[in-house]
C-alpha positions in Angstrom: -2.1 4.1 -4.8 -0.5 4.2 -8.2 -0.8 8.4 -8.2 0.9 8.3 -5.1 3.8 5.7 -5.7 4.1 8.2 -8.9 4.3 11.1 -6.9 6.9 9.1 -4.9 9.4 8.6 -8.0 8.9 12.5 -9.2 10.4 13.7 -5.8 13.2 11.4 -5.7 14.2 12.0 -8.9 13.9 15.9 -8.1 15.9 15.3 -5.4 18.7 13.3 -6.6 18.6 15.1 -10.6 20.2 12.2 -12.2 21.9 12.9 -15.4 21.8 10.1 -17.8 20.7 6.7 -16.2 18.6 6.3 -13.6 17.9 1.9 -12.6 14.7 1.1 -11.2 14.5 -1.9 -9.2 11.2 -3.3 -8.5 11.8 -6.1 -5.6 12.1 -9.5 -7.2 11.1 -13.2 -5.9 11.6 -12.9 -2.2 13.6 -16.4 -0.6 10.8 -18.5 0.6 11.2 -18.5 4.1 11.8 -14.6 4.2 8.2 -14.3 1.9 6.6 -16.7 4.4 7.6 -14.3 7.8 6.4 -11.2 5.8 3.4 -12.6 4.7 2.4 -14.1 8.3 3.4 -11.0 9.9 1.2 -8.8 7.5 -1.6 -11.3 8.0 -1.7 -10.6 11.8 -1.1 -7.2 11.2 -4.7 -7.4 8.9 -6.1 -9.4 11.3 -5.4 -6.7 14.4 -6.3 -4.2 11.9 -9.9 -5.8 11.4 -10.8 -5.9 15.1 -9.6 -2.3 15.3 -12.5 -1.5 12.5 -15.0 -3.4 14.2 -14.1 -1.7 17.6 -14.5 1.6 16.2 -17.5 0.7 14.2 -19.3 -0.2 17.8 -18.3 2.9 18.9 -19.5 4.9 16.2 -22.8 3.3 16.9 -22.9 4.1 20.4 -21.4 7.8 18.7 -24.7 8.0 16.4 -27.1 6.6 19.2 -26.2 9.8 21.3 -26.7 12.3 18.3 -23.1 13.1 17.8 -21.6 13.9 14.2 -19.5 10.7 12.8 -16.6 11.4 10.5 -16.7 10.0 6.4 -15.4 6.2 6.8 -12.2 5.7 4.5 -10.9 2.5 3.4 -7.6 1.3 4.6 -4.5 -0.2 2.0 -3.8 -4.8 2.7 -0.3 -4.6 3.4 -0.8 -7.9 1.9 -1.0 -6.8 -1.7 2.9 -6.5 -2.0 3.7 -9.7 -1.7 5.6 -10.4 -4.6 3.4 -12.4 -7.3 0.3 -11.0 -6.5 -1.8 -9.2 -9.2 -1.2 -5.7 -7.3 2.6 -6.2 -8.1 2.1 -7.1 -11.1 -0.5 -3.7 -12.1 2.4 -1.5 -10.3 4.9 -2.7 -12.9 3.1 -2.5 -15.6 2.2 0.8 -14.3 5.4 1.9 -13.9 6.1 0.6 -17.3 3.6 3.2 -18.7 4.8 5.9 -16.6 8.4 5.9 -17.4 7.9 5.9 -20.7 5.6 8.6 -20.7 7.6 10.7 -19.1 
């Protein structure tokens, strides 16, 4: 996820060249009631997402019971983790810490 948020910055800074100052804004403390609405709508969006897994986990069952080829399973991202104060927030600014100054 990092490598691609990465990947992210070095286009837009190709694409907009800037020439001596570029500010980077990481979103701050959301207002409460605006945090709470994200977070419930990302939780039902999780939850939808987990019965569309399980449905497609019975059908790849019913897919192997007949002898057909199943594809690789790949994991999917939790919306979740970008609510502001979680430890993924946290890793991606420290991250991006690391990465500016790299560069």
């Amino acid at each position: 996820m990092m490598l691609a948020v990465f990947a992210y910055m070095d286009r837009l800074m190709a694409t907009v060249r800037p020439r001596r100052l570029v500010y980077l804004a990481i979103d701050g403390v959301a207002p409460r009631a605006k945090m709470n609405q994200q977070r419930s709508r990302r939780f039902r969006a999780a939850q939808e997402s987990a019965e569309k897994v399980e449905e497609i986990q019975v059908r790849l069952a019913e897919m192997v019971k007949e002898g057909m080829r199943i594809p690789a399973p790949t994991t999917a991202f939790d919306s979740n983790s970008i609510t502001p104060g979680t430890e993924f927030m946290e890793r991606l600014s420290e991250a991006l810490l690391y990465y500016i100054l790299g560069e």
